[in-house]
C-alpha positions as CSV (number, residue, x, y, z in Angstrom):
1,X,63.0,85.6,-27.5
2,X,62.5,82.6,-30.4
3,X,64.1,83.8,-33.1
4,X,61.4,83.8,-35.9
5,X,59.3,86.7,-33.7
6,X,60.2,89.8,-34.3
7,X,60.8,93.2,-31.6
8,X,62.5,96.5,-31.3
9,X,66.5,95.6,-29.6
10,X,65.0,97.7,-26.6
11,X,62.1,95.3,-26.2
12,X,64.5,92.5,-26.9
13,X,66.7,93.6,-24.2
14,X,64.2,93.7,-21.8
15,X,63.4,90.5,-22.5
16,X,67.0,89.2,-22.2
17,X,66.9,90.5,-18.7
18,X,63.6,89.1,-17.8
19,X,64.5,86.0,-18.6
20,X,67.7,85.9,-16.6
21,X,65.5,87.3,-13.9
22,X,62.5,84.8,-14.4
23,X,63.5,82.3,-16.5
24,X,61.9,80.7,-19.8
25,X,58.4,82.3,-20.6
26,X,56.5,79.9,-21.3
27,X,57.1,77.6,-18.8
28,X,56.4,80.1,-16.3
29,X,53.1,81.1,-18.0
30,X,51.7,78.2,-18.1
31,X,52.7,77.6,-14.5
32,X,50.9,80.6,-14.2
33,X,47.8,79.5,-15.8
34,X,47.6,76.6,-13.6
35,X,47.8,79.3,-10.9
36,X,45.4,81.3,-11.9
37,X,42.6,78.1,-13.2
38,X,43.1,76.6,-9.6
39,X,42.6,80.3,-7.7
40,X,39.5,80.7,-10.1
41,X,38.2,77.3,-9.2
42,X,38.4,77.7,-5.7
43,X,37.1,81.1,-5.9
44,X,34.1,80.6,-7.8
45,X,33.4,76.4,-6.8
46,X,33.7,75.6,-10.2
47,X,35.4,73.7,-12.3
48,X,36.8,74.8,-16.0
49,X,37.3,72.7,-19.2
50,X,40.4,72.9,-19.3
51,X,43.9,74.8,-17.4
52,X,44.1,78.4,-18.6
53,X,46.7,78.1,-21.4
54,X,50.0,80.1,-21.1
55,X,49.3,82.7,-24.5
56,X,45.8,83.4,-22.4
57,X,47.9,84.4,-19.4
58,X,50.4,86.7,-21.3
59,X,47.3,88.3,-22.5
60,X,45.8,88.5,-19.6
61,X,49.1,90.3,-18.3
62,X,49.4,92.6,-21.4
63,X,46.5,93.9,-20.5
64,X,47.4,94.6,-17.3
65,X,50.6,96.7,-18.8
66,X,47.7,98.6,-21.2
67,X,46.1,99.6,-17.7
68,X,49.2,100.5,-16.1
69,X,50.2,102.7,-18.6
70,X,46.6,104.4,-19.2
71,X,47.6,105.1,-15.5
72,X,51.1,106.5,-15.9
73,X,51.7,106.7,-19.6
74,X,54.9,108.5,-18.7
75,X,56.3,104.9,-17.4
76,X,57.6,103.9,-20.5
77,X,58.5,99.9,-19.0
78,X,54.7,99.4,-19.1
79,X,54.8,99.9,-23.0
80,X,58.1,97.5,-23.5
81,X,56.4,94.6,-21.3
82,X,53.3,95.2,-23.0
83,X,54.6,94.6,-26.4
84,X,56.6,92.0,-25.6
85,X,53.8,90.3,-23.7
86,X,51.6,90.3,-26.8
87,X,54.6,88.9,-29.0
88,X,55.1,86.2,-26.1
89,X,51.3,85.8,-26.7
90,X,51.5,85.0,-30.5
91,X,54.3,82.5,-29.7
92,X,52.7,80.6,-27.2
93,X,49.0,80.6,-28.9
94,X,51.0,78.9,-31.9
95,X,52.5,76.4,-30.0
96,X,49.1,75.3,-28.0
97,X,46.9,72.7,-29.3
98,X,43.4,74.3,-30.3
């Protein structure tokens, strides 16, 4: 987790094991994006502006945690990767170019 961003030591944990897991965040999110523009391409025959950016993708997966845990709300990992998706989020969007 880059140091200036602030989380809870149990969300920072988790992160600390994700990462050993996964590996750096933001390089795998915007690999992600890249995944995800191409699928939506080929999907729709289009083509977008631009690559969907990595802090768009960790959005797009926080909210996927929000509906997991409207789901389950007694699975408590949903509300640790949701937070620190959104944290992720705010880290990338502030490294993009706009």
């Amino acid at each position: 987790m880059p140091k200036d961003l602030k989380v809870s030591k149990a969300d920072h944990k988790i992160y600390v094991e994700r990462k050993k897991r996964y590996g750096d965040h933001l390089h795998g999110h915007k690999n992600l994006g890249l995944l995800w523009t191409a699928l939506i391409q080929n999907h729709y025959g289009i083509r977008l502006a631009h690559p969907i950016p990595a802090s768009l993708a960790e959005l797009m997966m926080a909210a996927n945690k929000l509906n997991r845990a409207a789901v389950n709300p007694r699975w408590k990992d949903n509300y640790h990767d949701g937070r620190i998706y959104l944290t992720l989020a705010e880290d990338a969007a502030s490294k993009e170019k706009r």
